[in-house]
MMTF fields as JSON, N, C-alpha, C and O atoms, coordinates in Angstrom:
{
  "mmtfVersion": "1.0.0",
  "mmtfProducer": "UNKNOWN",
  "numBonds": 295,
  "numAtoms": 296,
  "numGroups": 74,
  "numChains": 1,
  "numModels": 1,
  "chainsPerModel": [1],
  "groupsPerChain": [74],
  "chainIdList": ["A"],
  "bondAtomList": [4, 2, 8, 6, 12, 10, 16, 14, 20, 18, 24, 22, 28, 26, 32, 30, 36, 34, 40, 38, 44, 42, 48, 46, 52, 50, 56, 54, 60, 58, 64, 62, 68, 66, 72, 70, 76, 74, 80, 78, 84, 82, 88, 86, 92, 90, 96, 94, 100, 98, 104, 102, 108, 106, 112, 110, 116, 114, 120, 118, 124, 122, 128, 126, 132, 130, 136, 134, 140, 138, 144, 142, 148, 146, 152, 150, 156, 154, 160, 158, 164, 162, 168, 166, 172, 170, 176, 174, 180, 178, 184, 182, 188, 186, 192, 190, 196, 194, 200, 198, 204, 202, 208, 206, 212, 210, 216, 214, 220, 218, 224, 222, 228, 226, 232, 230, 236, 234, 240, 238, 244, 242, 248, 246, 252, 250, 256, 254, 260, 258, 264, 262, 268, 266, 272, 270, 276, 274, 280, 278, 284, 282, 288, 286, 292, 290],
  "bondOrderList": [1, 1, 1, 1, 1, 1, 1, 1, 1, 1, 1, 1, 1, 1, 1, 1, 1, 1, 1, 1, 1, 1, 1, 1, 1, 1, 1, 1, 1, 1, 1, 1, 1, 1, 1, 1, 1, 1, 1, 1, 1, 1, 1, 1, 1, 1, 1, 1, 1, 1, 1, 1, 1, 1, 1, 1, 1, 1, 1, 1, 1, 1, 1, 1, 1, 1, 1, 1, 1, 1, 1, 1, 1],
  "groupList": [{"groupName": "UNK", "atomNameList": ["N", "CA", "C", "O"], "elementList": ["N", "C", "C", "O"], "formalChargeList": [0, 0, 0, 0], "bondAtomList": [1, 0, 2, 1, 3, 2], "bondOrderList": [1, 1, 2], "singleLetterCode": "X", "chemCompType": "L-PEPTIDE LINKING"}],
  "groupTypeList": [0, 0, 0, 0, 0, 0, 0, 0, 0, 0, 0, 0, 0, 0, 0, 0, 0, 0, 0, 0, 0, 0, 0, 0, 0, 0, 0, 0, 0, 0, 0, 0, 0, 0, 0, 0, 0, 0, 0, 0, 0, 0, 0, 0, 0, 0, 0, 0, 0, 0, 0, 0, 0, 0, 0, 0, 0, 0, 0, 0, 0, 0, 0, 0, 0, 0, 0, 0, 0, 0, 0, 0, 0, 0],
  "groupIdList": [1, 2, 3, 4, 5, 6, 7, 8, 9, 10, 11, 12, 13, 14, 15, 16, 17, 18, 19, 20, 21, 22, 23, 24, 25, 26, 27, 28, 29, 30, 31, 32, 33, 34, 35, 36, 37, 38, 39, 40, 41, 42, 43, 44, 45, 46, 47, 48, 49, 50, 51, 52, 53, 54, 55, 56, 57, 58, 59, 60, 61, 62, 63, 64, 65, 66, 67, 68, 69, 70, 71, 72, 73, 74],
  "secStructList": [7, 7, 1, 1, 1, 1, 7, 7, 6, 6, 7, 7, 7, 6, 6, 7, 7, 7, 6, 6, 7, 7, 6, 6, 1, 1, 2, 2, 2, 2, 2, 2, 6, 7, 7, 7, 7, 7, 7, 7, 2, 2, 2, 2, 2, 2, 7, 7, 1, 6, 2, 2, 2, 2, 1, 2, 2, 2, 2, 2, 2, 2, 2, 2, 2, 6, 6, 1, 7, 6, 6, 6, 7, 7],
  "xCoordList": [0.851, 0.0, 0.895, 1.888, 0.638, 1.14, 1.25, 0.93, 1.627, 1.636, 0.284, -0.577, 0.301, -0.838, -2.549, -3.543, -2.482, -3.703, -3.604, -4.56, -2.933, -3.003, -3.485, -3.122, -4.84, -5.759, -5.03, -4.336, -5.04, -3.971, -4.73, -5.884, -3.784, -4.547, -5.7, -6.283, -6.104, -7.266, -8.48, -9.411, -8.316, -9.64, -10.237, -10.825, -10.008, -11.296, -12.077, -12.132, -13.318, -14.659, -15.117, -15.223, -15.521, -16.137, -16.394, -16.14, -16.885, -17.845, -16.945, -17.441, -14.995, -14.248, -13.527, -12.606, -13.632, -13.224, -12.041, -12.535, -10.985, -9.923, -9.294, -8.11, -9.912, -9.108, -8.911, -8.22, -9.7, -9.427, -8.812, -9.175, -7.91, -7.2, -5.691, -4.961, -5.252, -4.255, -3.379, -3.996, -2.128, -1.648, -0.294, 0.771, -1.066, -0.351, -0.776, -0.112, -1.888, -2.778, -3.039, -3.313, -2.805, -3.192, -1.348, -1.186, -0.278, 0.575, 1.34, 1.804, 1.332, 2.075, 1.651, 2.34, 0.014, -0.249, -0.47, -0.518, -0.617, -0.068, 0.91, 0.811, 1.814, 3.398, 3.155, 3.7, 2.38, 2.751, 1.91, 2.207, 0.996, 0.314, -0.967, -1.478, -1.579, -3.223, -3.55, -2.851, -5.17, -5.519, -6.43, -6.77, -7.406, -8.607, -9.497, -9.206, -10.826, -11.755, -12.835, -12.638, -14.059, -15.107, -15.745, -15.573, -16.785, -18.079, -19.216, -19.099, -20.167, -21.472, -21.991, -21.438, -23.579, -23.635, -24.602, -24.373, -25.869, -26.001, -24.858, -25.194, -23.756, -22.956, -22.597, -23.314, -22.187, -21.673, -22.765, -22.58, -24.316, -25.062, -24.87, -24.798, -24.739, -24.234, -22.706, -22.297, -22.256, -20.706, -20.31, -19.986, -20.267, -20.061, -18.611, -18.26, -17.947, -16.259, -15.315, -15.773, -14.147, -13.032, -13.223, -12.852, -13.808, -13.599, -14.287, -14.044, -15.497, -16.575, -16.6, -17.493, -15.872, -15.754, -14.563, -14.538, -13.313, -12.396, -12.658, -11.764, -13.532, -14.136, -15.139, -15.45, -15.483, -16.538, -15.637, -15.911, -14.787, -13.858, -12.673, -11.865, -12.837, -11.711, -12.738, -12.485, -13.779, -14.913, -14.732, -14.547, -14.883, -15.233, -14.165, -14.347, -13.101, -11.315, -11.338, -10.879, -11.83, -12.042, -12.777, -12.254, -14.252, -15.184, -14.806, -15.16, -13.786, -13.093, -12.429, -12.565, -11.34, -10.396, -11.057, -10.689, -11.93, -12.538, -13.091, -13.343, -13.566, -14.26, -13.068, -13.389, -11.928, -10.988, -10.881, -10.944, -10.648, -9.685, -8.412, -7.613, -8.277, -7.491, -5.614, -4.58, -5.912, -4.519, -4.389, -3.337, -5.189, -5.336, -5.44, -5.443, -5.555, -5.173, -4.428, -3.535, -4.669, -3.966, -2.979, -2.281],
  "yCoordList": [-1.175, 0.0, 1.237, 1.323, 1.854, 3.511, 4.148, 3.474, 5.482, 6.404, 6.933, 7.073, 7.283, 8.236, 7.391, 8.078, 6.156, 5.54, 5.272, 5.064, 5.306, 5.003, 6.297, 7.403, 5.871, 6.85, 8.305, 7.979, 8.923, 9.64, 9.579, 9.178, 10.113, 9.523, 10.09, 9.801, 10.983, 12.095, 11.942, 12.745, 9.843, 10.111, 8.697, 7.743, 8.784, 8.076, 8.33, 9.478, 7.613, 8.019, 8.257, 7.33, 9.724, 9.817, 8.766, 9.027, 7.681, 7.027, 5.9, 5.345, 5.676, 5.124, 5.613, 6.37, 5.44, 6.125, 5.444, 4.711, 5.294, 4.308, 5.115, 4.926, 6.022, 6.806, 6.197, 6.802, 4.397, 4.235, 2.966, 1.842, 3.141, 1.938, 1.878, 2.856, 0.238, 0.011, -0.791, -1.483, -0.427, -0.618, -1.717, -1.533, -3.19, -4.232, -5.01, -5.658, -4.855, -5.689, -6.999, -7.593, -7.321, -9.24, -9.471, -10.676, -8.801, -8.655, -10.244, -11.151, -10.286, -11.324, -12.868, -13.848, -12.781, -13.863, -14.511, -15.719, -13.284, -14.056, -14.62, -15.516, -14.18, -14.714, -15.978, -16.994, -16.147, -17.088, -18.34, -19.463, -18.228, -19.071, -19.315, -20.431, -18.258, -18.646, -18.249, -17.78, -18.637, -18.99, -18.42, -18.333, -17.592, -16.831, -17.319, -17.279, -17.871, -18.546, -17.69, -16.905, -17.463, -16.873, -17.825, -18.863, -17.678, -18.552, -18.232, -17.134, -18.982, -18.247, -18.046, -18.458, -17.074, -16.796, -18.076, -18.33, -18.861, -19.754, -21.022, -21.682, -20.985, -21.795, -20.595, -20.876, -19.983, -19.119, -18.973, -18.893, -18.968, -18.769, -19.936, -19.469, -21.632, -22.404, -22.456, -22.783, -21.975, -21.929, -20.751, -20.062, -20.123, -19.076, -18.585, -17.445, -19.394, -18.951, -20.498, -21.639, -20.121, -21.11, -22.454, -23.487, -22.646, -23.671, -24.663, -25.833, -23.753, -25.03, -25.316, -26.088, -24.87, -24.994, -25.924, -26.443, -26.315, -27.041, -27.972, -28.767, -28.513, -29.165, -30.227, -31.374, -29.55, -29.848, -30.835, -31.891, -30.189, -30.257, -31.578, -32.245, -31.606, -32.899, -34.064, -35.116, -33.799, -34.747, -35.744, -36.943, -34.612, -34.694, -35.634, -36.58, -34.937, -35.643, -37.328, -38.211, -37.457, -38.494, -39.557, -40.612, -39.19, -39.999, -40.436, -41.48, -39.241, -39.825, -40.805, -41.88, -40.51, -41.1, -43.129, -43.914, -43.48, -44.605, -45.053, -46.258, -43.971, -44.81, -45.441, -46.241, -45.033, -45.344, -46.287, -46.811, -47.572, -49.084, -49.0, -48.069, -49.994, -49.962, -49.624, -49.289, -49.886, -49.811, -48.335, -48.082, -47.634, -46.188, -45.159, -43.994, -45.468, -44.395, -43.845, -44.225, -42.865, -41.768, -41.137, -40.141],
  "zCoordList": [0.0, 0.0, 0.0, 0.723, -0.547, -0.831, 0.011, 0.99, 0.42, 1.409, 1.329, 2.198, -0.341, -0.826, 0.052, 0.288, 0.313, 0.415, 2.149, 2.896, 2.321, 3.894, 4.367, 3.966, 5.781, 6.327, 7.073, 8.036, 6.969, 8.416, 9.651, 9.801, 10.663, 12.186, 12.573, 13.617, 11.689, 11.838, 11.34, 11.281, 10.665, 9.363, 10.396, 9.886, 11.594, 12.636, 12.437, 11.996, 12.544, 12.985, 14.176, 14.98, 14.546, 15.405, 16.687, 17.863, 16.241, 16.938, 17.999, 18.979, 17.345, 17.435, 18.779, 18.473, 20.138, 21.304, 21.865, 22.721, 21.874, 22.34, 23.122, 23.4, 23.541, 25.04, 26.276, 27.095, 26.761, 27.573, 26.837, 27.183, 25.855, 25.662, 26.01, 26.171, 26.122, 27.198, 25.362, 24.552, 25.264, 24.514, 24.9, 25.489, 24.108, 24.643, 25.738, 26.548, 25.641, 26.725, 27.133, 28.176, 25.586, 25.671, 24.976, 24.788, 24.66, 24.248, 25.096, 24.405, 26.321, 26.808, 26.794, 27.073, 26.295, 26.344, 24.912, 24.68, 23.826, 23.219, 22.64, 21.801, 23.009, 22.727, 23.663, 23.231, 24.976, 25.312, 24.664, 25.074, 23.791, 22.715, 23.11, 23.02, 23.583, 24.037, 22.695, 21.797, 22.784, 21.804, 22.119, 23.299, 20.618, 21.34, 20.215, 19.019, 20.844, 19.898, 19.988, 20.915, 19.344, 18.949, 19.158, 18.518, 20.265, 20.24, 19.07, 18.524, 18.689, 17.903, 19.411, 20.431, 19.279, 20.203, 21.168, 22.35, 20.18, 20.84, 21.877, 22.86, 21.305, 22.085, 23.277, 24.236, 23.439, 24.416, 25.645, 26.859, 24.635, 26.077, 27.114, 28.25, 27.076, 27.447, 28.337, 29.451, 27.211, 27.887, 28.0, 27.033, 29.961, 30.25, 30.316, 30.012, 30.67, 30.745, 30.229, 30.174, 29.959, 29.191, 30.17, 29.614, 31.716, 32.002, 31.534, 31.241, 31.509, 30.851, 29.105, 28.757, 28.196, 27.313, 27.081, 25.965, 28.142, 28.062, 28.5, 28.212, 29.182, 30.249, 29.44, 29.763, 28.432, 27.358, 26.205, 25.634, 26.19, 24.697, 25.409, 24.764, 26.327, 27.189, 27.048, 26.462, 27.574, 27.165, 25.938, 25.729, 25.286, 24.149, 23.15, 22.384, 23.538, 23.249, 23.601, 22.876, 24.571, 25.425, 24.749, 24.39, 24.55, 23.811, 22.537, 21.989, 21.94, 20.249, 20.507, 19.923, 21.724, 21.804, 21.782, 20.908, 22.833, 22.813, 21.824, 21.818, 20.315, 19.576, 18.441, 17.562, 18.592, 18.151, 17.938, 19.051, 16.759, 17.122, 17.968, 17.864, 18.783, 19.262, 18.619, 19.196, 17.417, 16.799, 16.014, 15.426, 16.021, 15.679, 16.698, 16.302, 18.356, 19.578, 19.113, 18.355, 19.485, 19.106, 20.385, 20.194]
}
């Protein structure tokens, strides 16, 4: 991209308020390799925070894991 096309810092919108923003916020975690997923929103109403969604998903790991042949465990 060009100079000519890039916004200058002045062509915000209005509506865009980042005065109470913290610069580098999630910066350490993700270097340390978290992972940030998007619920839809029907799943989310279910699953309120990461425990119960890992909790779900270990389950879940679990039940594959058994339907497995034995010579394909993974």
């Amino acid at each position: 991209m060009s100079q000519s096309n890039m916004a200058s810092p002045d062509d915000l919108r209005p509506e865009y308020d980042f005065s109470g923003a913290v610069r580098g916020k999630h910066h350490e975690q993700y270097r340390a390799g978290t992972n940030v997923v998007f619920l839809d929103s029907d799943v989310a109403r279910v699953f309120k925070d990461s425990e119960s969604v890992n909790r779900a998903l270990r389950l879940l790991l679990d039940l594959a894991k058994n339907q497995l042949p034995p010579d394909r465990a993974a």
